[in-house]
C-alpha positions in Angstrom: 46.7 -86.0 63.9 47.6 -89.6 64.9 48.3 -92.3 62.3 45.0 -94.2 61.8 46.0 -97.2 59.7 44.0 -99.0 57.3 42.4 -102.1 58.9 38.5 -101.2 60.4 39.0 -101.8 63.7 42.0 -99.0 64.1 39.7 -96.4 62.4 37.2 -97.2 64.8 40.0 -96.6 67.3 42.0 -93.6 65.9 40.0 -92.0 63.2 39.1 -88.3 64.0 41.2 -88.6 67.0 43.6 -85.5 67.7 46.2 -85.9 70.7 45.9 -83.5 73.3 49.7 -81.8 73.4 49.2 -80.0 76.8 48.0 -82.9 79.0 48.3 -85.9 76.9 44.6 -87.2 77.6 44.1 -90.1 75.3 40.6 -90.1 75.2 39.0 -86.8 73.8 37.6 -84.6 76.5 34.1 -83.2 76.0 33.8 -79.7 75.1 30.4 -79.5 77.1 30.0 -75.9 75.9 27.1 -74.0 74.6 29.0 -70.8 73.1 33.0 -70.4 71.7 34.8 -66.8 72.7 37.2 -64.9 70.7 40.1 -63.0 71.4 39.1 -60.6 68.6 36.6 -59.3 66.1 38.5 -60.2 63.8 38.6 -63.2 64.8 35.5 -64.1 64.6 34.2 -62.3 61.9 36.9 -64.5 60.0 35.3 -67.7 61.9 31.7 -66.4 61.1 32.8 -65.9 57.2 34.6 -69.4 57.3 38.1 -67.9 56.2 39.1 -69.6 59.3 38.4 -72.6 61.4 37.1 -72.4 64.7 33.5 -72.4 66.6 30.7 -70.3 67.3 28.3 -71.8 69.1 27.6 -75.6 69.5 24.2 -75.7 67.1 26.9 -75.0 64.6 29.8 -77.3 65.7 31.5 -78.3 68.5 35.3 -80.1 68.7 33.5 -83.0 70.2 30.9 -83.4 67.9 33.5 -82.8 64.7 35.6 -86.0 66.3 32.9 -88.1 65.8 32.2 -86.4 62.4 35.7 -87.4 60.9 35.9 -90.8 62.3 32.2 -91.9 60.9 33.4 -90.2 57.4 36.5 -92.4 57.6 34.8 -95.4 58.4 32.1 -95.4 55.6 35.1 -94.0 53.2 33.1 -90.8 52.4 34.4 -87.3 52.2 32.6 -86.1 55.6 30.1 -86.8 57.5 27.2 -84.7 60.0 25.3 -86.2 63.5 22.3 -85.4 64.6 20.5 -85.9 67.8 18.3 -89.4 66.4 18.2 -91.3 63.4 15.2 -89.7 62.6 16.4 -85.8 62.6 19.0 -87.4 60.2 16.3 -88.5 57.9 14.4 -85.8 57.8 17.4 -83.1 57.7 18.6 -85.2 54.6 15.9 -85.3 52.8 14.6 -81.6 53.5 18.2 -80.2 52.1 17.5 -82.4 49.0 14.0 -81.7 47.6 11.8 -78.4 47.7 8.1 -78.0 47.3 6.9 -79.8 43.8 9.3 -82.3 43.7 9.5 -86.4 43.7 11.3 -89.1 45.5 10.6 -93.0 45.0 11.2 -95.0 48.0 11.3 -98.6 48.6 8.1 -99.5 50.5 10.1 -101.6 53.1 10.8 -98.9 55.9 11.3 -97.9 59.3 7.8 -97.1 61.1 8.8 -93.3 61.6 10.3 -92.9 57.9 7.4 -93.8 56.8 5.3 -91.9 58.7 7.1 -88.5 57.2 6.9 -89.7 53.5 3.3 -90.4 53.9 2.2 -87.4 56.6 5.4 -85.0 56.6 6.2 -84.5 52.8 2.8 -83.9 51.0 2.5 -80.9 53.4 5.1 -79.5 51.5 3.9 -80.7 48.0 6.5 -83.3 47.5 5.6 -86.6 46.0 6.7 -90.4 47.1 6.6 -93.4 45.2 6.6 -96.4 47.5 8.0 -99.9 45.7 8.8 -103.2 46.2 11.9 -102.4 47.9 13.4 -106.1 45.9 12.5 -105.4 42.1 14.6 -103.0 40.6 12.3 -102.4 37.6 9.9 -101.0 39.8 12.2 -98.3 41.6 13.7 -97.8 38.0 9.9 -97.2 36.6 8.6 -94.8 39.4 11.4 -92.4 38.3 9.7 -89.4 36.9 11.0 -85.4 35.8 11.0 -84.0 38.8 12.3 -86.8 40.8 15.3 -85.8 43.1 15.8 -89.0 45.3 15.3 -92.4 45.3 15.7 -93.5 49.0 16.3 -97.2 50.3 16.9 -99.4 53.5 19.1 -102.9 53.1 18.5 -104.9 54.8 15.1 -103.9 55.3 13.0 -103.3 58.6 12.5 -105.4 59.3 11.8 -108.6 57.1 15.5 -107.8 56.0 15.3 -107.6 52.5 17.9 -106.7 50.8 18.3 -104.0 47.8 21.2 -104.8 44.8 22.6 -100.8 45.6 25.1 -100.9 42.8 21.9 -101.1 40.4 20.1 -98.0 42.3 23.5 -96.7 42.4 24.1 -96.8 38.7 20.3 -95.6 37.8 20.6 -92.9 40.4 23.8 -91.6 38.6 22.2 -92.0 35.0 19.3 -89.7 36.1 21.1 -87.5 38.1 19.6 -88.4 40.9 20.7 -88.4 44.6 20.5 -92.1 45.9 20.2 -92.3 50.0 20.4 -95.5 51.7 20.0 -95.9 55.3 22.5 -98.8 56.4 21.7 -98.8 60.3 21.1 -102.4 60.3 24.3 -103.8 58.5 26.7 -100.7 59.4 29.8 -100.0 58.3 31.5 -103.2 59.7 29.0 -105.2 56.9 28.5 -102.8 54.4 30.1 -99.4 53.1 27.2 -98.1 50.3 29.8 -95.5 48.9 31.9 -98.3 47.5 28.8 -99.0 45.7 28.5 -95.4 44.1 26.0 -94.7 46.4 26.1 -91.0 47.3 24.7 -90.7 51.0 24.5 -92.7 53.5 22.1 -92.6 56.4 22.4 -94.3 59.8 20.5 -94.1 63.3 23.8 -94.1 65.3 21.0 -95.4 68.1 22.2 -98.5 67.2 25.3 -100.4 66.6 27.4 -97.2 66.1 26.7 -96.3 69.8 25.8 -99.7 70.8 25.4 -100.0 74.6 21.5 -98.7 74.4 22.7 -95.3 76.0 22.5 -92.9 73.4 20.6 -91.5 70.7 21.9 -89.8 67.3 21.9 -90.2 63.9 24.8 -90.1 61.3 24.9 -89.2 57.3 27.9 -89.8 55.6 28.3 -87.8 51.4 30.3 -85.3 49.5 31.9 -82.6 51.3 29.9 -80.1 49.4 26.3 -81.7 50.2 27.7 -82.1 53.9 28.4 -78.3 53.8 24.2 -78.0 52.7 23.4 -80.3 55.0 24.9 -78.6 58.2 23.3 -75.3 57.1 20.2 -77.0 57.1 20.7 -78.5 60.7 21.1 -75.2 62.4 18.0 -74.1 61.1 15.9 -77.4 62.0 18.2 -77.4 65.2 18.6 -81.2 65.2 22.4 -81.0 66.4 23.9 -83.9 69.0 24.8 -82.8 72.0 28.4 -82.7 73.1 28.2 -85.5 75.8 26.3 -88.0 73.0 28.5 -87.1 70.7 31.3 -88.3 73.6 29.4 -91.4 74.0 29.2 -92.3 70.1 32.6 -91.6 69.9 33.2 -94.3 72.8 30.9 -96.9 71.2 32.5 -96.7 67.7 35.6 -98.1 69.1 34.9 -101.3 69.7 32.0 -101.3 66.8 34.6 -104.3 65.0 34.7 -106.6 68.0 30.8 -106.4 68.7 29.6 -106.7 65.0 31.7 -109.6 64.7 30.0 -110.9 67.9 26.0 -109.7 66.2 27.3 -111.5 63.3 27.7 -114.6 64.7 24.7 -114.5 67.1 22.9 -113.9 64.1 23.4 -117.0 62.1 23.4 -119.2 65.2 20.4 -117.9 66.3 18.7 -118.1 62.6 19.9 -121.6 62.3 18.2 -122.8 65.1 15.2 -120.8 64.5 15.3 -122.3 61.0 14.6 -125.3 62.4 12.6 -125.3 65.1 8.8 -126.8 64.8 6.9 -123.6 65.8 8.6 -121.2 63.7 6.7 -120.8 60.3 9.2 -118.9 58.8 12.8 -116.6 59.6 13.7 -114.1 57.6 17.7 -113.9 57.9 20.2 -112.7 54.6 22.9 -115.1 55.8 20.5 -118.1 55.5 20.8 -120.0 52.3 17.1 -119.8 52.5 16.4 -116.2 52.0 15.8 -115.2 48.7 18.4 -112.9 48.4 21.2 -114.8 49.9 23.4 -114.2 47.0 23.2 -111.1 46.7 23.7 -110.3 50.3 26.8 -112.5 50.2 28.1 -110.7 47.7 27.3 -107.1 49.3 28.0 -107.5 52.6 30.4 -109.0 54.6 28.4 -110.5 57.8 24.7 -110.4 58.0 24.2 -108.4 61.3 22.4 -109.0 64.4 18.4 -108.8 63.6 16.5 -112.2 62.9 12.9 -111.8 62.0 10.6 -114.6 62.1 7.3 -115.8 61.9 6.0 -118.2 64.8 3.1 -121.1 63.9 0.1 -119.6 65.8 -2.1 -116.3 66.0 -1.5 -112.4 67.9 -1.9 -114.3 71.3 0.5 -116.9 70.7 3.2 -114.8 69.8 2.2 -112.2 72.6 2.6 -115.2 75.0 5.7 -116.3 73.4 7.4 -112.5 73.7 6.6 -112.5 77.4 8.0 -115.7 78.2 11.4 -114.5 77.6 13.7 -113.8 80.6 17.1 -113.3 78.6 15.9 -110.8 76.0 14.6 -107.4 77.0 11.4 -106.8 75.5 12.2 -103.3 73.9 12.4 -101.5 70.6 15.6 -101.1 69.4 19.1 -103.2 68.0 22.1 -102.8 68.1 23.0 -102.7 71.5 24.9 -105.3 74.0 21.5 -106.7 75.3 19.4 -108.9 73.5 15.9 -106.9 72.8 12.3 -108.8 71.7 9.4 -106.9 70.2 6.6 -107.2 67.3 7.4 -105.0 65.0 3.2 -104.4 65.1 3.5 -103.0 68.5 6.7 -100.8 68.0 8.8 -100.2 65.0 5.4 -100.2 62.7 2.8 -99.4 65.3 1.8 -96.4 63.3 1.8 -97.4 60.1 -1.8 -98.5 58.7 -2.8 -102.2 58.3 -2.8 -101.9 55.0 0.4 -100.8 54.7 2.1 -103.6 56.7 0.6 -105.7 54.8 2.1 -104.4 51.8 5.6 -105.1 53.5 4.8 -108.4 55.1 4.5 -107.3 58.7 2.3 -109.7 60.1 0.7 -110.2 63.6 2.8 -112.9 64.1 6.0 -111.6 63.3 8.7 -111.2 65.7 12.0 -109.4 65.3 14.8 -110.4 67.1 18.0 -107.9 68.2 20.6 -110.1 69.0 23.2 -108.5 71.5 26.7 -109.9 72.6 25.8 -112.5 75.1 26.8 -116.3 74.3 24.4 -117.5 71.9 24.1 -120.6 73.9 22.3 -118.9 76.5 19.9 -116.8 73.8 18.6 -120.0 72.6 18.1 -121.7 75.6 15.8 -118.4 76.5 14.0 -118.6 73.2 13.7 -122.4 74.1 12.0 -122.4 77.2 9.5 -119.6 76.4 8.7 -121.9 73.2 7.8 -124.6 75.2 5.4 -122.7 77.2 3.3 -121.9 74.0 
């Protein structure tokens, strides 16, 4: 195994990694491989038993895929770690391993279009309960608990008005109760955030995004205890939501340089959210880092940057923010984060398109609402693309 170090940035880099002895490759190879042979029964009924290490077939595991495993465990300082082929398949996996029919999870109302979708449509078909709260007051996630509650499941910073959630509180109450606590951190990441610090026990993110971070890949990561990992893998290769070896190759890739380009997010960020801030056709921005937010303090004290996603609000109706969105040449109209391009969309006509009215308006997802994706161009030229199509509206 090769020395990793301890600062983030050589994790990313050498985490996981195991040198190749017979040709000295320095970059993993790709073990694009559907099936494993033995050069004995033995063999692999000790492989099959798990008295020994080795592979089967790659719905199980694969070298390439367990590279990526061990440096994403490393990174959120968690005993292991599973991928999966989207963030979504690691939501669902996660929480299917965790409850069984009659049982309760709270959830803080602020999610992710396609989480919520399976709490609301998924879950009841299997006669398990969620509790959707105010994602910000901690008495109400601590109130929802009930008996049979197994989970209580969060996002911080929020999709994607970018709340953000005290998790050491959660933490503690989950720990009190007994109960598993499951955050997904896709929009701060590792770089900003590490929930197990916090006594959080898992840790969900859609590797989609700044993990990968060049828009070519999908997957999903979820970082715990060894022994729920263990549960968790058993219950992939029945749902069959394993990453394939070549995405697994890219992730691997991407997480390299994860340091340098948050850093980058970071920054574009709170340029980008300061000049939104004050700009006369912006109504309002929703940003952690800005002094403004309402929980500034606590994000400051949780994280360590504030990521790449600004939200904000701009000062007219549907149409004028339609006309706005299409106005822009820089930033992709697309969505996702996370990535090296800047991406636009209204989180009305993508990230929350399925979710009721009702509901968005529960979680402050308005028509004019516009979340921004800030990739690692120079900020300069971001705002003088946001400026122009403003001054056609």
């Amino acid at each position: 195994m090769i020395s990793e170090g301890k600062g983030f940035s050589t994790k990313t880099v050498h985490a996981g990694s195991v040198r190749d002895s017979s040709t000295g490759a320095v970059v993993p190879p790709i073990y694009e491989t559907s099936v494993f042979a033995f050069s004995s029964t033995k063999e692999m009924i000790d492989i099959m038993s798990e008295k020994a290490e080795g592979y089967v077939y790659t719905r199980y595991g694969n070298p390439t895929v367990r590279a990526v495993e061990m440096k994403m465990a490393k990174l959120e300082e968690a005993e292991d770690a599973a991928v999966f082929s989207s963030g979504m398949a690691a939501i669902t996996t996660t929480i299917l391993t965790l409850v069984s029919s009659g049982d309760h999870l709270v959830s803080t109302r602020d999610l992710y279009g396609g989480t919520l979708e399976f709490f609301q449509s998924t879950l009841p078909k299997f006669d398990v309960k969620v509790s959707l709260v105010d994602a910000t007051n901690f008495d109400l996630i601590k109130s929802a608990i009930r008996k049979n509650t197994e989970v209580i499941y969060v996002e911080t910073p929020t999709n994607p008005t970018l709340k953000v959630v005290d998790l050491s509180k959660v933490a503690k109450l989950g720990k009190k109760n007994r109960i598993a606590v499951v955050v997904d951190s896709t929009f701060a990441s590792p770089y900003n955030l590490r929930p197990t610090e916090l006594g959080v026990n898992i840790v969900i993110h859609s590797a989609t995004k700044y993990l990968g971070g060049h828009n070519d890949v999908t997957a999903g990561v979820v970082c715990g205890a060894r022994s729920f990992v263990q549960k968790l893998k058993g219950m992939r290769k029945n749902l069959g939501g394993t990453l394939d070896p070549f995405a697994a190759w890219l992730l691997l890739r991407g997480l390299k340089t994860l340091g340098l380009r948050m850093a980058r997010h970071n920054l574009n960020g709170m340029q980008v959210a300061k000049y939104l801030e004050k700009h006369h056709k912006v109504k309002k921005v929703y940003y952690p880092g800005l002094p403004s937010h309402p929980h500034y303090s606590l994000a400051k004290r949780q994280m360590k940057g504030f990521g790449g996603v600004v939200s904000f609000e701009i000062d007219g109706d549907f149409e004028t923010t339609m006309r706005f969105v299409d106005n822009l040449k820089l930033c992709y109209l697309a969505g996702s984060l996370g990535g090296t391009e800047t991406l636009v969309a209204q989180p009305i006509l993508s990230s929350h398109y399925f979710v009721s009215i009702e509901d968005r308006k529960k979680a402050g997802i308005t028509d004019q609402l516009v979340r921004l994706a800030l990739g690692i161009e120079d900020s300069e030229d971001i705002i003088a693309d946001l400026e122009q199509a403003f001054n056609k509206i």
